[in-house]
Structure formats: C-alpha cells, structure tokens
N, C-alpha and C positions, 0 to 999 in steps of 0.2 A: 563313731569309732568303736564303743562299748559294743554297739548291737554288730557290728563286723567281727568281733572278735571270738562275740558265743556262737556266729553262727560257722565260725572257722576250726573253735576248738569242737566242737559239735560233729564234725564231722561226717555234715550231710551228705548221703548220697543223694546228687541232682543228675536225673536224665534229661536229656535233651533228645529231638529228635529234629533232622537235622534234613530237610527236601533242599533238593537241586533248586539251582533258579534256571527257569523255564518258563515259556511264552505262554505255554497252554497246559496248562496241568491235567487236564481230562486228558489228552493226546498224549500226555507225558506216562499216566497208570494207563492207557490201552495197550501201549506198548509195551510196560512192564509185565501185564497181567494176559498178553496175549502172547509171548516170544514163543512161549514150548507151546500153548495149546493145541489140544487136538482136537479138530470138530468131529471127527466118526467115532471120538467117545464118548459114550452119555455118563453124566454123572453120578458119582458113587457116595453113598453116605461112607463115612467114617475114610473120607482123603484128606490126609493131612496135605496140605498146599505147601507146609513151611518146610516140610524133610521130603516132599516131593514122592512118598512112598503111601500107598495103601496100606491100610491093616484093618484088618477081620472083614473085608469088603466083601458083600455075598453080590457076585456079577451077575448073579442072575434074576436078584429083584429089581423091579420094576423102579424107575425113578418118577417118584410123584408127581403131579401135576393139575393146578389148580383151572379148571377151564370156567370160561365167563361167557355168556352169548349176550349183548345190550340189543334187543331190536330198535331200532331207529324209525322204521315204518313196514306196516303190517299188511298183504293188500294177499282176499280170498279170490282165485277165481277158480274154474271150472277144476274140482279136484286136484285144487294143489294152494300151497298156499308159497307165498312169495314173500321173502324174510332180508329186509336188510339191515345191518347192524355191524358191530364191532366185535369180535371174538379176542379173549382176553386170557390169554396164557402165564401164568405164574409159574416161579419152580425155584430152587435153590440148586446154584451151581460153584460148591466149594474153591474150585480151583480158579473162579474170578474173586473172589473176596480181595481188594485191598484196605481194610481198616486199618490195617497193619502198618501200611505204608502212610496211611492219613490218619494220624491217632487224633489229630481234631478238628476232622470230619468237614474241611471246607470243600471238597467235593462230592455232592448229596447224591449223582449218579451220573453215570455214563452213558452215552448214546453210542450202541454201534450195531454195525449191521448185521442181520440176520446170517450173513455167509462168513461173520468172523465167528461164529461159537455154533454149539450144539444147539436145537433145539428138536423141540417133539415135529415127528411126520402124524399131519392133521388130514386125516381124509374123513370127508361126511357120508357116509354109507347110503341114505335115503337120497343125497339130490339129483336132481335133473338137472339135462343139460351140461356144461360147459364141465368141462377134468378140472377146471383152477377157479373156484370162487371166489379166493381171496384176489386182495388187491397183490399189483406185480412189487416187486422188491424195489424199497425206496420206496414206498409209499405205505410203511409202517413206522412203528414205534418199537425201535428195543431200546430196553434201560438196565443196568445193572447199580445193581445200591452196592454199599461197599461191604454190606455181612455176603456177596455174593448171591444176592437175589435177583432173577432175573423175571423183567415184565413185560413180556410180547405182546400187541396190540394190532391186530389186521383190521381191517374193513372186508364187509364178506355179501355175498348178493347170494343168496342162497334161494332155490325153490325146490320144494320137499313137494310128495302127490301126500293125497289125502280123502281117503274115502269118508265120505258124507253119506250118513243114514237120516234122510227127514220126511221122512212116513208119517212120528209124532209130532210134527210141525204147527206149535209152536210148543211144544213140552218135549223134545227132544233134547238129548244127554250127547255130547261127543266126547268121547274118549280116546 
C-alpha cells in the first residue's frame, strides 16, 4: 500500500504502447508500412517517414548500395569463365522503417517481395548469354529490418569472357 502511494504521488509519467491483436504481425506492419508506398521512388536520405515530408533531400544523389557476389562454384573454360553464386544487395530504405510501431522489437524482419518496394536495376555489363541471370521472382530473398534496411539475395549463373595470356606458362600473371 505504502509503495502504491509514492509511486501515485510521484506522479509518474508511464507510456505504453499499445499493438492491435492480430493473427500475423509481419502481415499486420507490411501493410502499415506499404499502404502509401511508391516503388518508382528510390530512397532519399534525410525522409522523415513520421511527417511524411522530405527536407533538404538532394534528388539527385545516388542512393547507396551495398553489393556482395558469394561464388558458390567456379568453372574456366575456353575464354570465359562461368560464376555461380549469390548476389547480395543491401541499402537503407527510410520509408519502411517500423521500429516505431515495434518499440520491442518482437518482429526482427520482414519478408516481401521484390515487386512490393524499390529496389536497384542490376545489370552485369560483361556477361554472355541470357538478358536475366538472376533467378525469376519468388525465388529470392527480401527482408527488411525495422531501422528500414533492406537485404536482397538473388542467385545468379553468370558467365563473363576472359582473355588468357599464357605464353609464360607456368610464370604467367592474369589480371
């Protein structure tokens, strides 16, 4: 009774925060954090998500991104070499951020698909062969964390040419 009374005169301020009850809570923030989204925007540093308005946004730099190639297997033949592996896209995109709505963090990310959000157009300049390396849609990885980072994951068959000099054979250098 004593200890309810100092914490009544005390007059704490207590927040709460206060989620729906919902069957599926990933499904429940894709929805919140996709309703307005636009995919033919690419992301802007300095977008406030919460007042829905840009400031000092310069539209015409480039929005980072972090690219990863994993070869998985390696195979030389006649002036080209042949690459398959995993291509791994990072990037921060302010306008999914829900931490706000998850201040503790029971949902560690999202899965959605590459044709609900923006992401980078990936073309490989040097390969041969086929316009689409990657694998077809649906048979990737997208995730978003809730600071609004997003982590693309394709598989990719990729074959690049490659001229061989081996004249100095076995003291030869390729670069």
């Amino acid at each position: 009774e004593r200890l309810m009374s100092e914490l009544l005169s005390n007059e704490l301020d207590i927040q709460t925060a206060v989620l729906p009850m919902v069957s599926n809570m990933n499904e429940y923030f894709k929805r919140l954090i996709l309703t307005a989204y636009d995919t033919f925007h690419r992301p802007f540093d300095h977008f406030s998500p919460r007042s829905g308005t840009s400031t000092l946004c310069d539209f015409s730099a480039p929005t980072p991104v972090m690219v990863q190639f994993v070869v998985t297997n390696f195979d030389v033949q006649v002036s080209q070499y042949s690459l398959k592996g995993h291509l791994r896209l990072v990037w921060n995109d302010n306008r999914l951020h829900y931490d706000h709505l998850d201040p503790d963090a029971c949902t560690h990310s999202l899965k959605v698909s590459s044709d609900a959000i923006w992401h980078p157009d990936v073309y490989l300049f040097s390969a041969m062969g086929s316009d689409d390396v990657f694998a077809k849609q649906g048979e990737e990885l997208m995730e978003v964390s809730p600071e609004g980072e997003v982590t693309w994951v394709r598989s990719a068959n990729v074959i690049v040419p490659c001229e061989f000099e081996l004249g100095k054979l076995p003291y030869d250098e390729q670069i």
